[in-house]
C-alpha positions as CSV (number, residue, x, y, z in Angstrom):
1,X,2.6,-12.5,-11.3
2,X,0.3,-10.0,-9.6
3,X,-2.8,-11.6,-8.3
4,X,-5.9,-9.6,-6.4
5,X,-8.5,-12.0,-4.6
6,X,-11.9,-9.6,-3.6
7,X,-13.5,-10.2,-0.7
8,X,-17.5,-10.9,-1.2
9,X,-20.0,-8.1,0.5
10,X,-20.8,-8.2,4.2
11,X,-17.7,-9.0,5.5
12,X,-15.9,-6.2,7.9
13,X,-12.5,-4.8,6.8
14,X,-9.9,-7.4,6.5
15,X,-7.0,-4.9,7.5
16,X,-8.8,-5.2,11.0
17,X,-5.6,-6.5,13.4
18,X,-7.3,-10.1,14.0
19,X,-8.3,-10.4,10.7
20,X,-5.0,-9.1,9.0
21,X,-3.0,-11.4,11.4
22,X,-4.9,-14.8,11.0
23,X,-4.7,-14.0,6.7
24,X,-0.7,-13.3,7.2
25,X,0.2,-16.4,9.3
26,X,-2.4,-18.8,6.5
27,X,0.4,-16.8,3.8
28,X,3.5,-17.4,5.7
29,X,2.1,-21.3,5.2
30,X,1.7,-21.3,1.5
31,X,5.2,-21.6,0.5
32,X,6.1,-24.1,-1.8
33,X,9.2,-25.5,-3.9
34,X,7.1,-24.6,-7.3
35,X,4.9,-21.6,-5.7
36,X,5.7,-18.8,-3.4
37,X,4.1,-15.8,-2.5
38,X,7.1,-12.3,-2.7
39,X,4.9,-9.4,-1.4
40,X,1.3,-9.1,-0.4
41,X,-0.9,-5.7,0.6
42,X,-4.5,-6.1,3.0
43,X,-6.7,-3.6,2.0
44,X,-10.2,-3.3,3.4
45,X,-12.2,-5.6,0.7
46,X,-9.7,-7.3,-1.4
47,X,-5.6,-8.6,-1.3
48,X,-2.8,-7.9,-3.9
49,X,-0.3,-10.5,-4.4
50,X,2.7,-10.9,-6.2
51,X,3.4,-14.4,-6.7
52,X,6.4,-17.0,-8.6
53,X,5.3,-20.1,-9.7
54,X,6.9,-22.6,-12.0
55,X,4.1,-23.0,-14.5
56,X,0.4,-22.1,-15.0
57,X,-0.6,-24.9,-13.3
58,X,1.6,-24.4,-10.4
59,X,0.2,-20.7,-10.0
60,X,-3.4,-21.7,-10.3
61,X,-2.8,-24.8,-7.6
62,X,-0.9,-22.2,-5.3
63,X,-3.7,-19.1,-5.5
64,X,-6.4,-21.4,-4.6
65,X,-4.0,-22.6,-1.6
66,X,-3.8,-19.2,-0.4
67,X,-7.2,-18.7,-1.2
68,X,-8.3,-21.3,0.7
69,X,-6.3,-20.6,3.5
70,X,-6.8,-17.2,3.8
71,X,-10.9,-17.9,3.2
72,X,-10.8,-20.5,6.8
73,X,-8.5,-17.8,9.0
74,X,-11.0,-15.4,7.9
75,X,-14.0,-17.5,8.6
76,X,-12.3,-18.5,11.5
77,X,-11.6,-15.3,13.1
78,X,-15.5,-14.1,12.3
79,X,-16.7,-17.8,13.7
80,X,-18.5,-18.0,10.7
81,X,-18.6,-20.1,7.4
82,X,-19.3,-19.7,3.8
83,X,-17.7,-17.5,1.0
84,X,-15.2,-14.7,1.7
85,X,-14.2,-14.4,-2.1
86,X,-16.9,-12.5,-4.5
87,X,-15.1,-14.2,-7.5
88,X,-12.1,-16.1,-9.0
89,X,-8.6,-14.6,-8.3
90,X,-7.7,-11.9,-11.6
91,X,-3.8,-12.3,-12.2
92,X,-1.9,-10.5,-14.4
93,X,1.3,-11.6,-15.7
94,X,4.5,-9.5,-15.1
95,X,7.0,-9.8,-17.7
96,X,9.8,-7.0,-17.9
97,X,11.9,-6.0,-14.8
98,X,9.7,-2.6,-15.3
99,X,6.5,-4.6,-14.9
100,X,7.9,-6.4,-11.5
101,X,9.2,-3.2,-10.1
102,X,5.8,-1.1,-10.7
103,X,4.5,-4.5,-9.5
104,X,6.2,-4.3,-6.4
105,X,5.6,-0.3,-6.2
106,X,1.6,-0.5,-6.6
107,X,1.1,-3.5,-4.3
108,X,3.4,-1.9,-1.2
109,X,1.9,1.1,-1.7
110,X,-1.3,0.6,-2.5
111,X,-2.7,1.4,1.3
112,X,-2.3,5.4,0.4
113,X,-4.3,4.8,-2.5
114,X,-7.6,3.3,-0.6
115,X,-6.5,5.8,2.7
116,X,-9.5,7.7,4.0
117,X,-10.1,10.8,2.2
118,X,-11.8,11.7,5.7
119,X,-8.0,11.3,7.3
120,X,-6.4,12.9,4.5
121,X,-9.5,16.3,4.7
122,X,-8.7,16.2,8.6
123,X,-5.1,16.1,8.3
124,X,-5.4,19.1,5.8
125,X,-7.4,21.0,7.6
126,X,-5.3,20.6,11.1
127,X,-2.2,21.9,8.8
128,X,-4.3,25.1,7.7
129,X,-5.1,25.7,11.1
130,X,-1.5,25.2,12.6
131,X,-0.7,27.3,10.1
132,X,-2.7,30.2,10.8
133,X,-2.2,30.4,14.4
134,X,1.8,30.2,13.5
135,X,0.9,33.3,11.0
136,X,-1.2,34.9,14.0
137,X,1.6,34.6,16.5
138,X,4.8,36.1,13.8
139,X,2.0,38.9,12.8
140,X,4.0,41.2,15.5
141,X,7.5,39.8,15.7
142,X,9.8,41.1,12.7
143,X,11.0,38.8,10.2
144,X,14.5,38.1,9.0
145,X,15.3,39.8,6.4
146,X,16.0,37.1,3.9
147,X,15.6,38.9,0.0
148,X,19.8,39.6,-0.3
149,X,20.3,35.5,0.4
150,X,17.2,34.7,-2.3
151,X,18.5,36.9,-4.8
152,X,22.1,36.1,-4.9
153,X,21.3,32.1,-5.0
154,X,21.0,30.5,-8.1
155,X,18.2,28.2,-7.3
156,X,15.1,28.6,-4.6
157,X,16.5,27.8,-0.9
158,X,15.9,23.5,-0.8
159,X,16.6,22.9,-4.6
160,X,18.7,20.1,-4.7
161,X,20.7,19.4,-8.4
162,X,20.8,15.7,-9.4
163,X,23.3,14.7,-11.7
164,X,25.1,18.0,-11.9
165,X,28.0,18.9,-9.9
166,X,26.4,17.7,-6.3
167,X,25.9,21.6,-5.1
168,X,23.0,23.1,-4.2
């Protein structure tokens, strides 16, 4: 089962070290015999999880465990009290061994999906630069001459064949 809890407005990133720390020891504490949370993502204003439970009941008893728990670290760390959740938990149910491994895919990788697009423009723009002043310092030195190799290869230099006959 995949399960995202959203964290209510005001709060401050809950991928902050204090915050992420308190919310992973309250999950390490949720496991049961009939519920158990696999894998679990922190993102700045809401949680994946992907849960097992033995029955409906089981899995709505168990999400508001975690829920609960991970609500007090929060509340805890921030030495406040109230809500941390903006709503009830959305689940969605995984049934095909497709399903569980995109599951597993979009919830342990879903931190480059809400990355910066600050770091990722600044990161670009570094390359570009590196780049140019590479360029700027080759402008006089004399290249290899490299044409004979690229013409006599079947495939561009760094093209791998899968499947085939294992030869690049």
């Amino acid at each position: 089962m995949h399960v995202t809890l959203r964290a209510g407005r005001g709060l401050p990133s809950l991928r902050e070290q204090v915050i992420f720390l308190e919310m992973r020891g309250a999950l390490g504490r949720t496991a049961r015999s009939w519920f158990r949370v696999v894998h679990f993502s922190v993102q700045a204003n809401h949680v994946h999880l992907l849960v097992e439970a033995d029955d409906k009941a089981s899995l709505s008893r168990g999400i508001m465990g975690v829920a609960i728990r991970m609500a007090r670290a929060v509340n805890r760390v921030l030495e406040r009290h109230g809500n941390v959740w903006s709503e009830r938990y959305h689940s969605r149910a995984l049934k095909t061994p497709r399903e569980v491994r995109n599951g597993i895919v979009y919830v342990l990788m879903n931190r480059h999906k809400h990355a910066s697009k600050a770091t990722a423009l600044e990161s670009l723009l570094v390359r570009l630069a590196i780049r140019r002043m590479e360029n700027a310092a080759l402008a006089g030195a004399t290249r290899p001459n490299r044409s004979k190799e690229i013409q006599s290869s079947t495939q561009p230099p760094g093209f791998f064949v899968w499947g085939g006959s294992g030869t690049a």
